[in-house]
Structures are given as structure tokens and as C-alpha cells.
Kinemage of the C-alpha trace (Angstrom):
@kinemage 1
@onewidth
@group {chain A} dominant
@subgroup {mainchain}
@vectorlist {calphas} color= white
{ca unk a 1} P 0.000 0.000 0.000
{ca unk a 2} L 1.379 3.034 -0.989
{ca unk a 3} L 2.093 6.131 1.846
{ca unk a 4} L 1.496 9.892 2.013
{ca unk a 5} L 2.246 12.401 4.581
{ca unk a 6} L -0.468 15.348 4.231
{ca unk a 7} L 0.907 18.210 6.465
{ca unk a 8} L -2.076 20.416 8.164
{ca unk a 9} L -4.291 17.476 7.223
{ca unk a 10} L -6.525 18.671 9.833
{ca unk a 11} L -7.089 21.709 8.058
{ca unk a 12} L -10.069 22.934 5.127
{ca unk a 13} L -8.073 21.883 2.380
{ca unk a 14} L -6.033 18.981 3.997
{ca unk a 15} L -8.768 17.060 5.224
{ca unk a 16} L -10.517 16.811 1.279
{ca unk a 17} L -6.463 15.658 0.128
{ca unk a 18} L -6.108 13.252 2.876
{ca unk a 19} L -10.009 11.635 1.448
{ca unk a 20} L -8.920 11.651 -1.950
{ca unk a 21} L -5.709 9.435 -0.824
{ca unk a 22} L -7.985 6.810 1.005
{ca unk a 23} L -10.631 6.925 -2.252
{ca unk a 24} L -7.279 5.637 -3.872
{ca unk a 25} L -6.156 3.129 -1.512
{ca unk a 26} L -2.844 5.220 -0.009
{ca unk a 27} L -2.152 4.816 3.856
{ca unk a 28} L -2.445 8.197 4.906
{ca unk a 29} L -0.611 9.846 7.864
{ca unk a 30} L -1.496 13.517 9.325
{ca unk a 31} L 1.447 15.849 10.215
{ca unk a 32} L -1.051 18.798 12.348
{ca unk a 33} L -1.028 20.758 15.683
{ca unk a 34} L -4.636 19.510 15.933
{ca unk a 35} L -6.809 16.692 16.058
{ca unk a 36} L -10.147 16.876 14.384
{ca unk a 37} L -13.550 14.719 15.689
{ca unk a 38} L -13.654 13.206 12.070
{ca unk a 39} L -10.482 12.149 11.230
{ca unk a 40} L -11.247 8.602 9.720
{ca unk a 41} L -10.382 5.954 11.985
{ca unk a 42} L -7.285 4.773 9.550
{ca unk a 43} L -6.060 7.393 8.916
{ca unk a 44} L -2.806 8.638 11.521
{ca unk a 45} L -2.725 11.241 13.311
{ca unk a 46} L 0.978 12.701 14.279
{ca unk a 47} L 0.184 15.801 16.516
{ca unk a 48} L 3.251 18.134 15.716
{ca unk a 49} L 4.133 21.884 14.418
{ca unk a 50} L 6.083 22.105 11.305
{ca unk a 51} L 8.465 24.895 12.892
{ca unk a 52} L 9.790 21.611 14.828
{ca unk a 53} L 12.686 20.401 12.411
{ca unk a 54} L 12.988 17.735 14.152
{ca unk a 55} L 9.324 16.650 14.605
{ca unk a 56} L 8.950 16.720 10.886
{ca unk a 57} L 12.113 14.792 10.160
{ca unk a 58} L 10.417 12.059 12.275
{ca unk a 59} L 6.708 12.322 10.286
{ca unk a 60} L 8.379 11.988 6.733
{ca unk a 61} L 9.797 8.603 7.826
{ca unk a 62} L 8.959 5.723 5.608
{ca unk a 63} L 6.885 8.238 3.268
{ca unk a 64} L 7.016 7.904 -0.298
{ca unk a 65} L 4.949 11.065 -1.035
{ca unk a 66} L 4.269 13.741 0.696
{ca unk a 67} L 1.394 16.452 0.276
{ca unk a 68} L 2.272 20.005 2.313
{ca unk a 69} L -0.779 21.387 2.532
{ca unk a 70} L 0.113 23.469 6.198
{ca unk a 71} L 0.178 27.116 5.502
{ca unk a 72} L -0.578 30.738 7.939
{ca unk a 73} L -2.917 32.069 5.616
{ca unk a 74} L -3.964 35.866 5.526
{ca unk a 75} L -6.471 36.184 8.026
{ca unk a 76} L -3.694 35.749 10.323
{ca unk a 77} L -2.250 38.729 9.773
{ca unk a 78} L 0.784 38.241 11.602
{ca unk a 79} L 4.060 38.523 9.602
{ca unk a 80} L 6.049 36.278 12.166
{ca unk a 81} L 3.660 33.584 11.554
{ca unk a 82} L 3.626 33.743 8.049
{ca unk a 83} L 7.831 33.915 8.367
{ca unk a 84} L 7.683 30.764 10.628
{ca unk a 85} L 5.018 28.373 9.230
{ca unk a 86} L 5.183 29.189 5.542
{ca unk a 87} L 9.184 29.836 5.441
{ca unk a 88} L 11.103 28.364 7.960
{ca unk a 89} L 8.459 25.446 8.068
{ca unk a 90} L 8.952 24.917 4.560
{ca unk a 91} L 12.700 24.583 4.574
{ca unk a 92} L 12.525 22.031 7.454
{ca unk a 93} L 9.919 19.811 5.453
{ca unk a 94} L 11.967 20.270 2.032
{ca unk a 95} L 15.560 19.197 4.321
{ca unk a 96} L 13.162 16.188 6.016
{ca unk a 97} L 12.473 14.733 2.652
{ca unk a 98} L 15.563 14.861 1.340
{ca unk a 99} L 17.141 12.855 4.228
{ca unk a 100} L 13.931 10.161 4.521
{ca unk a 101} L 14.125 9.987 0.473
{ca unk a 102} L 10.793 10.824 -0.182
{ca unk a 103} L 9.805 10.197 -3.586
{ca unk a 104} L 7.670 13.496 -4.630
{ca unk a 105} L 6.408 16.410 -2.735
{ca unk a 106} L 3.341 18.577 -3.802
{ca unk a 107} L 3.845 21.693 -2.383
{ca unk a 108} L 0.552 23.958 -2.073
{ca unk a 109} L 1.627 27.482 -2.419
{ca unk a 110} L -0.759 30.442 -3.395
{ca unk a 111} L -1.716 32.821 -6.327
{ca unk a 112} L -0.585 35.851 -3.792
{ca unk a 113} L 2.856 35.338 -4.932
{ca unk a 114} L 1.338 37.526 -8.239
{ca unk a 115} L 0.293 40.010 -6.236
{ca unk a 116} L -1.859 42.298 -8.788
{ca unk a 117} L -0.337 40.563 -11.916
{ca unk a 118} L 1.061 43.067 -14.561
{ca unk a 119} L -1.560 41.067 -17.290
{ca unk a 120} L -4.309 38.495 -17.385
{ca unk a 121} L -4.951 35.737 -17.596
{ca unk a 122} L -1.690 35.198 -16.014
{ca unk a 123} L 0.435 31.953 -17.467
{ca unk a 124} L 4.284 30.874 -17.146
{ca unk a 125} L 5.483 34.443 -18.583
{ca unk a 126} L 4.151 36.557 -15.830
{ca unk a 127} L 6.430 36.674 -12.934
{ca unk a 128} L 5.301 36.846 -9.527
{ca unk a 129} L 5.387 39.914 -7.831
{ca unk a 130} L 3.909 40.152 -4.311
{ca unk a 131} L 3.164 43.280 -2.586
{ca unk a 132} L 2.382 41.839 1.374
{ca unk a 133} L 3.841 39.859 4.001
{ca unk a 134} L 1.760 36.650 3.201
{ca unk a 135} L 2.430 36.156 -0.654
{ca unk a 136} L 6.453 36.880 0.042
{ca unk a 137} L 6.361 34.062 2.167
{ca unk a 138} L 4.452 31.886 -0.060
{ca unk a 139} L 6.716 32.846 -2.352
{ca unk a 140} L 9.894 32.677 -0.878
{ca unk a 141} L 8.686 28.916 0.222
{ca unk a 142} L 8.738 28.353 -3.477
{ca unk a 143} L 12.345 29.211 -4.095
{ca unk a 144} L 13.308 27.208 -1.252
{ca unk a 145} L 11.611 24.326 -3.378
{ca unk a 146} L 13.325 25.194 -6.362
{ca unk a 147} L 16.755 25.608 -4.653
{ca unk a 148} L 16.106 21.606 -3.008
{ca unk a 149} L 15.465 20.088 -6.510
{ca unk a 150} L 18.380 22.026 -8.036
{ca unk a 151} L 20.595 21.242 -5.314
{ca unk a 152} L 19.516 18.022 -4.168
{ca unk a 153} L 17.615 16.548 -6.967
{ca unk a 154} L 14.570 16.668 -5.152
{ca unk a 155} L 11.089 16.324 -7.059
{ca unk a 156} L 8.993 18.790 -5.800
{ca unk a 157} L 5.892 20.335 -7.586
{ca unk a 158} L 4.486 23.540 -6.360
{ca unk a 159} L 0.365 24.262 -6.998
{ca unk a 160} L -0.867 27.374 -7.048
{ca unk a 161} L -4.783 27.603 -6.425
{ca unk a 162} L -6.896 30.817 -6.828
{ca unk a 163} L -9.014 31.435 -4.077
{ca unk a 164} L -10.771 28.053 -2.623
{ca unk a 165} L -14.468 27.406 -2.421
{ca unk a 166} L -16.106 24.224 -2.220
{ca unk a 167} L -18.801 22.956 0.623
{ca unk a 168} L -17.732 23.483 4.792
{ca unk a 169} L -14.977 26.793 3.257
{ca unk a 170} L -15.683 29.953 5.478
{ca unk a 171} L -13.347 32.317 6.378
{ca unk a 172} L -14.477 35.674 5.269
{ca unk a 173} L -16.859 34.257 2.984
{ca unk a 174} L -19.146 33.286 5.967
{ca unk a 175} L -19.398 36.820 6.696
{ca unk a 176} L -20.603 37.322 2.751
{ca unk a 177} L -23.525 34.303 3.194
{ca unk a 178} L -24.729 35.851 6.596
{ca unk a 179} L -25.093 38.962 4.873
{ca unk a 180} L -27.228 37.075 2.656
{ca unk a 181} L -28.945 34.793 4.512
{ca unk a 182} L -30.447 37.786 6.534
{ca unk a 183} L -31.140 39.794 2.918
{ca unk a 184} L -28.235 42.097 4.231
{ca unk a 185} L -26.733 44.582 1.090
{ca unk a 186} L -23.202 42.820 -0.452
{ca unk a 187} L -20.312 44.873 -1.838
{ca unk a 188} L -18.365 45.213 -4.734
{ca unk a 189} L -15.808 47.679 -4.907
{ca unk a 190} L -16.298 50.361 -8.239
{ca unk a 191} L -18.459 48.663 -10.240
{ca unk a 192} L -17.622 45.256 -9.608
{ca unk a 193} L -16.731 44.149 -13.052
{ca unk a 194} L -13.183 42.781 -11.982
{ca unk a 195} L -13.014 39.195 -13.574
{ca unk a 196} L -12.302 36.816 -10.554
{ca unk a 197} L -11.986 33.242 -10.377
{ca unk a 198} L -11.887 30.500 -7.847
{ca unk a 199} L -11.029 27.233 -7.460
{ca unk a 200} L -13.023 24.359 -6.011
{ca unk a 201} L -11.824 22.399 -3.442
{ca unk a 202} L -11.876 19.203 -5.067
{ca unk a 203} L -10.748 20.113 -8.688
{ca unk a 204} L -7.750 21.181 -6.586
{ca unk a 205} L -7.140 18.218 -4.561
{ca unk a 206} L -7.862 16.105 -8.000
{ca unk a 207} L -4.860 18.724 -9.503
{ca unk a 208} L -2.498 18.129 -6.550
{ca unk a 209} L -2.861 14.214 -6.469
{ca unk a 210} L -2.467 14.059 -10.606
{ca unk a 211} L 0.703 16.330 -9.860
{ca unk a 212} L 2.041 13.855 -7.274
{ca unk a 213} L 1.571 10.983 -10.047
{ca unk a 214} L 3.849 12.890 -12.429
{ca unk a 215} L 7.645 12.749 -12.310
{ca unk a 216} L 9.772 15.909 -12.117
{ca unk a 217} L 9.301 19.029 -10.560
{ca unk a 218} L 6.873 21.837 -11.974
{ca unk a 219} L 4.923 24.712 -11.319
{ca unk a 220} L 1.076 24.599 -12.174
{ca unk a 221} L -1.488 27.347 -11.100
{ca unk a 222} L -5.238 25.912 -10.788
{ca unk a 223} L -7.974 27.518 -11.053
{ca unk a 224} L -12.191 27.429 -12.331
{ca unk a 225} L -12.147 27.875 -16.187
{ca unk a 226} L -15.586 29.539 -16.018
{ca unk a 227} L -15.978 32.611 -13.988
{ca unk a 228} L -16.663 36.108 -14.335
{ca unk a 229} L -17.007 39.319 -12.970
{ca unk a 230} L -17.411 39.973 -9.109
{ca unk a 231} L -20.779 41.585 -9.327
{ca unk a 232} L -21.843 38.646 -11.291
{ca unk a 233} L -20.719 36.173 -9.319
{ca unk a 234} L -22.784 37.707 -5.979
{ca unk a 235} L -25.722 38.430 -8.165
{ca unk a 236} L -25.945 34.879 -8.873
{ca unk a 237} L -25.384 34.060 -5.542
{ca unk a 238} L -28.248 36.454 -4.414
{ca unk a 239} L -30.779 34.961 -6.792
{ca unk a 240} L -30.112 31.355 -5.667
{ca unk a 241} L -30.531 32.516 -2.007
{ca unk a 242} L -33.623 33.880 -3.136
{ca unk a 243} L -33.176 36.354 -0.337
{ca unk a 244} L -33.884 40.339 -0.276
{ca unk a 245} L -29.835 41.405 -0.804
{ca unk a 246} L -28.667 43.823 -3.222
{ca unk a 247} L -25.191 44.202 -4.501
{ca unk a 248} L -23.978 47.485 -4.486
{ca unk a 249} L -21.293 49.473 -4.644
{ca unk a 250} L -17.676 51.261 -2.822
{ca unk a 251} L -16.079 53.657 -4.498
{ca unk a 252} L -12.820 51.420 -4.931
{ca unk a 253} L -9.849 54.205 -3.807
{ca unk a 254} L -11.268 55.258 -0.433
{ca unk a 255} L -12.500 52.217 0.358
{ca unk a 256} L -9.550 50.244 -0.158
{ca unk a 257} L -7.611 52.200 2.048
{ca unk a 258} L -9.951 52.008 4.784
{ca unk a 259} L -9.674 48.455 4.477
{ca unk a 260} L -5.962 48.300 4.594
{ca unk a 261} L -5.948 51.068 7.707
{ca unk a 262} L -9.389 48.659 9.742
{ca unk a 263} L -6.755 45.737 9.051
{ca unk a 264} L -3.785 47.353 10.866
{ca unk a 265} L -5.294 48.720 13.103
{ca unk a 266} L -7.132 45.063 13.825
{ca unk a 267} L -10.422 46.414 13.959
{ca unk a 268} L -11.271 43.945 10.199
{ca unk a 269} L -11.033 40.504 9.896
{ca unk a 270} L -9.582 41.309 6.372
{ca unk a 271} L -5.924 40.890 5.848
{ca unk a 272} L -3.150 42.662 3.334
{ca unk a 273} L -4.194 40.460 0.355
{ca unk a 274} L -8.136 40.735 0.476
{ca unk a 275} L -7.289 45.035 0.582
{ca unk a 276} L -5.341 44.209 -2.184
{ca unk a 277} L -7.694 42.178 -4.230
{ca unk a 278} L -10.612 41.979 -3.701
{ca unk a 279} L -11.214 44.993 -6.231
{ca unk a 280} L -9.106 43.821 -8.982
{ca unk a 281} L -9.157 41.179 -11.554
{ca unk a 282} L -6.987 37.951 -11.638
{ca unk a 283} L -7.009 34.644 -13.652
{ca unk a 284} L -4.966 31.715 -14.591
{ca unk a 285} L -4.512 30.150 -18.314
{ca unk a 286} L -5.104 26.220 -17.322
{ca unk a 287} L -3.340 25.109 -20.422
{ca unk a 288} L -0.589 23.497 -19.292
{ca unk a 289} L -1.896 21.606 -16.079
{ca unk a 290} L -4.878 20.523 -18.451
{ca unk a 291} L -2.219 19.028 -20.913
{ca unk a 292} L 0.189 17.946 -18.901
{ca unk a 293} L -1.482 16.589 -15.555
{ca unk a 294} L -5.003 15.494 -17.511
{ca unk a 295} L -7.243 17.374 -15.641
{ca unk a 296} L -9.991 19.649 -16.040
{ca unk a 297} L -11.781 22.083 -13.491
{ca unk a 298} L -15.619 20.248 -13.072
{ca unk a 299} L -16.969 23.237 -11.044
{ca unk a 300} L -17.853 26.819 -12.053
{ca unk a 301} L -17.235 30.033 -9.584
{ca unk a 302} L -21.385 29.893 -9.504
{ca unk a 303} L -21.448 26.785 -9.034
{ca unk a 304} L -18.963 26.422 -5.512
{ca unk a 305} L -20.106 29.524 -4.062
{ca unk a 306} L -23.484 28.697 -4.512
{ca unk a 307} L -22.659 24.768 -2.988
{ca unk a 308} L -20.331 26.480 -0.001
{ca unk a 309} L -23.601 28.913 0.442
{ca unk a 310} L -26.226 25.872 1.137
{ca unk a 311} L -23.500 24.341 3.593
{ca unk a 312} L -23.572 27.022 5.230
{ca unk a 313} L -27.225 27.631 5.750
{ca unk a 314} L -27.399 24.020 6.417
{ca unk a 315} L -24.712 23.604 8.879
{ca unk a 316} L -24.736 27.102 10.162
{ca unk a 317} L -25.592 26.255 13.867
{ca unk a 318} L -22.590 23.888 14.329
{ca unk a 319} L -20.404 26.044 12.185
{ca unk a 320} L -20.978 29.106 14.707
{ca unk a 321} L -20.261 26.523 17.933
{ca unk a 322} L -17.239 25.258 16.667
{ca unk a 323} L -14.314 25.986 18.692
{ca unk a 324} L -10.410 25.857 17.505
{ca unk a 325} L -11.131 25.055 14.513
{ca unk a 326} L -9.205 25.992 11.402
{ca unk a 327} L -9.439 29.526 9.829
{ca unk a 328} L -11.342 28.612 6.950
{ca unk a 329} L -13.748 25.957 8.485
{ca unk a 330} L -14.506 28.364 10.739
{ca unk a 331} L -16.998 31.613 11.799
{ca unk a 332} L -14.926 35.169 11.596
{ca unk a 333} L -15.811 38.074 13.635
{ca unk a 334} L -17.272 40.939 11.217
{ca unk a 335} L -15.640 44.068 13.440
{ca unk a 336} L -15.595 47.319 11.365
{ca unk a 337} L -17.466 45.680 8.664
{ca unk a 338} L -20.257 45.809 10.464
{ca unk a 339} L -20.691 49.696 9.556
{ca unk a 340} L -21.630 48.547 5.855
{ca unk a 341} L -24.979 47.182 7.525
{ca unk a 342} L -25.164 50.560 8.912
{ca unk a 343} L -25.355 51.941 5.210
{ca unk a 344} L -29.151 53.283 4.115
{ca unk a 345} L -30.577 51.033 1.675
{ca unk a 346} L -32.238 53.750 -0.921
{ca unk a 347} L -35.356 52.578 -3.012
């Protein structure tokens, strides 16, 4: 029976990976500083922090692949963090492998190494460029990668994802399907016709598994390969709720940097990279992952925020007592954005 190590397998994303292994048969083993209630019963569970060299020399024992999934993402906000878990953890995994001889490593990095891309859709030719603390260290996790396979002859392929949706995601975006579960107003920033895409969860575990298959390191970024604009995508989310929100909009200067002032100052759950984005337009070409790793994107960005939205509603009592849970399968405190509900809704 084969063997894979999924680092912060207790996490969103890590949890759907380590399922996708069992579907296929692997024996899995979980590298996280938490347990979860529904870990399957064979999978194992190696409680441990990836900042512990020597912790994760001992997990990537006997592995023949290995999925790092463990990441600081930006609602963190915490530079340190981002420095420690996706940097210096990084280098300690990459170092681990190469002495247990691990046979291929997917490493899950982020499309906030682009920062606002100089053009879309953005493909090989467009060279990352981040402009906050989290994408750097996304980034400079990648050329640590990069370094190990040209040093070492390590196999290592890096996955970027666009934003993930898919069923039990939250973050920030439970904050968006409150809004319209009560028939609260949503927000686009100008007139919302940014071009956005997403990812779904699964098309990007089915991405990072086909990647493991292939020999020899590479770079892919994965994303939907039908979206469209932002104010389309929560207008279609609006009609499915069939609820009584209306999208409107921020004038995009001012309000972007009240975002990026509420986040520093800690009074948003927002971090650097949603200030940075959330206004502007980014996409991935899919040609090469298609052709090279086989695989195709089954979910549109309708489609997954429209699934995460009924889990939501569905699950939304247990989702709000959840304690220590993981950023994204968890409720966020709405602090200053609670003054947009404050905002007259006109006729």
C-alpha cells in the first residue's frame, strides 16, 4: 500500500487531500497541531508543528509522497507567523524529505505570490510579484523548493490555487452568506466588473494528487475555467438565495484604504491580500496543467459559491459553535465591517 504524509491534514483543504488518498487506496498519515472529531479511523494522526525540524524529520519517515498542505494564511495577519510556518516550516519539510528519500512532494503554495499581476490571464510568462507579508512568504517557500530540486535533486511540484471554495470553506466568505442569509446589502468595490476566479476544493485536490503521479518538478497554477465578474458572481449568488440582498457598490480608492488602515489597526477581519484584491481582476490560463497533468476544473465560480452557500445555511448552527477550529472551516468576527450594515438602503 502506498504512503502519504499530508501536512495540516486537519485543516479545510487537507482534510478533502487526505479523502482523496484513502478513495485511492494510499495509507495516509497527518502531520497537524490539531486533532479533528472526524479524522477517519485509519487514517494517523501525528500531533506536531512544522516549525519543529525535528518533529517533521520524524513524520516523513517511511513516506514515499508527501502532500504540504500546512500554511498561515492571511487572516492571520501576523508577519512572524507567516515567516515561521510558511518559510522556515517549509525549509525544514523540504531538508526532512531529502534525508527520509521521499519520492515526490506537492507543495501547495498560493496565487498571492502575483500580487496584482502586470496582465491576465496570467500563465508561465508573468512573474510573480507580491506586494504583502503573506504572498512573500508563499513565495519565498517556493524558491526554497526550487533551490532543493536544483541542489539536491529533489522532485517537488508547487500548486498554485486561486481562491478556494467548495462545501464546509468559510473564512471571510461566511461573513458574505450571513449577509445574505439575513437579505443584508453585499459589496463590490467600483463597479464590480473585476473578472475573478476561484477554485473548487476538489478540482484542486484532483490537480495536486495528478501532480504527485507525475515525475519531475513543476509549477502549475489551478484555477475554475468559467468565472466572471465579481458583481456577477454575488448576483448569482443572491438569486439562488432567493433572499432580499442587493449588490452594491464602494467607491474602490477610499475604500480600499480604509480596508488596509481597519486591518492594521485590527479592527477587520480582512488581511493585506483581500485590501489588495478583492477589487481587482486575476485569472490563470489552465493550459498546461490541463495538458500535462489530464485534468480539467468540473466546477464553475457559480457553481462552488453557490454549494459552499447551502453548507452554510445548512450547517450554520454547528459552524458558529465550533471551537479551535481551522481559519477557513470556521466563523470570523465581522468588526468594522459591520458599519456597511449601517449603510441606508435607498429605493
Amino acid at each position: 500500500m502506498p504512503t502519504a504524509l499530508v501536512t495540516g491534514g486537519s485543516g479545510y483543504f487537507g482534510e478533502i487531500v487526505v479523502r482523496r488518498l484513502l478513495d485511492r487506496g494510499w495509507s495516509v498519515t497527518v502531520f497537524d497541531r490539531v486533532d479533528v472529531p472526524d479524522r477517519p479511523r485509519e487514517v494517523r494522526f501525528l500531533r506536531g508543528d512544522i516549525r519543529d525540524a525535528r518533529a517533521v524529520r520524524a513524520a516523513c519517515e517511511g513516506v514515499e509522497v508527501v502532500h504540504h498542505a500546512v500554511a498561515q494564511v492571511p487572516l492571520a495577519k501576523d508577519a512572524a507567523l507567516f515567516r515561521g510556518v510558511n518559510v522556515d516550516g517549509t525549509r525544514h519539510l523540504l531538508e526532512a524529505v531529502r534525508l527520509a528519500g521521499v519520492r515526490k512532494t506537492v507543495l501547495v503554495s498560493s496565487s498571492a505570490v502575483f500580487g496584482v499581476p502586470s496582465r491576465n490571464p496570467v500563465d508561465d510568462s508573468v512573474r510573480p510579484a507580491p506586494r504583502e507579508a503573506y504572498g512573500r512568504a508563499k513565495l519565498e517557500g517556493e524558491e526554497l523548493a526550487r533551490e532543493a530540486c536544483r541542489r539536491h535533486g529533489l522532485d517537488v511540484t508547487i500548486v498554485r490555487p486561486r481562491t478556494i471554495l467548495g462545501h464546509g470553506r468559510l473564512g471571510i466568505f461566511q461573513i458574505l452568506f450571513e449577509w445574505v442569509r439575513t437579505g443584508a446589502d453585499v459589496w463590490v468595490l467600483g463597479q464590480g466588473d473585476n473578472r475573478y476566479q476561484f477554485v473548487h476544493a476538489d478540482d484542486l485536490a484532483d490537480a495536486c494528487l495528478r501532480a504527485a503521479d507525475r515525475p519531475g518538478a513543476a509549477t502549475y497554477n489551478i484555477g475554475t475555467d468559467r468565472f466572471g465578474t465579481m458583481r456577477e458572481l454575488l448576483e448569482g449568488l443572491v438569486r439562488h438565495a432567493g433572499t432580499r440582498s442587493r449588490v452594491r457598490s464602494l467607491p474602490f480608492g477610499p475604500t480600499v484604504r480604509a480596508m488596509e488602515l481597519a486591518s492594521r489597526l485590527g479592527a477587520s477581519p480582512l488581511g493585506a491580500y483581500h485590501s489588495l484584491m478583492y477589487g481587482r481582476e486575476m485569472f490563470f490560463d489552465l493550459a498546461r496543467p490541463m495538458r500535462e497533468l489530464g485534468w480539467r476544473p468540473r466546477r464553475s465560480n457559480d457553481e462552488m459559491i453557490q454549494e459552499s452557500y447551502d453548507h452554510y445555511v445548512a450547517h450554520r448552527e454547528e459552524i458558529l459553535a465550533r471551537r479551535d477550529a481551522s481559519h477557513h472551516r470556521s466563523a470570523v468576527r465581522r468588526g468594522a465591517l459591520r458599519l456597511l450594515e449601517l449603510v441606508p438602503r435607498w429605493p
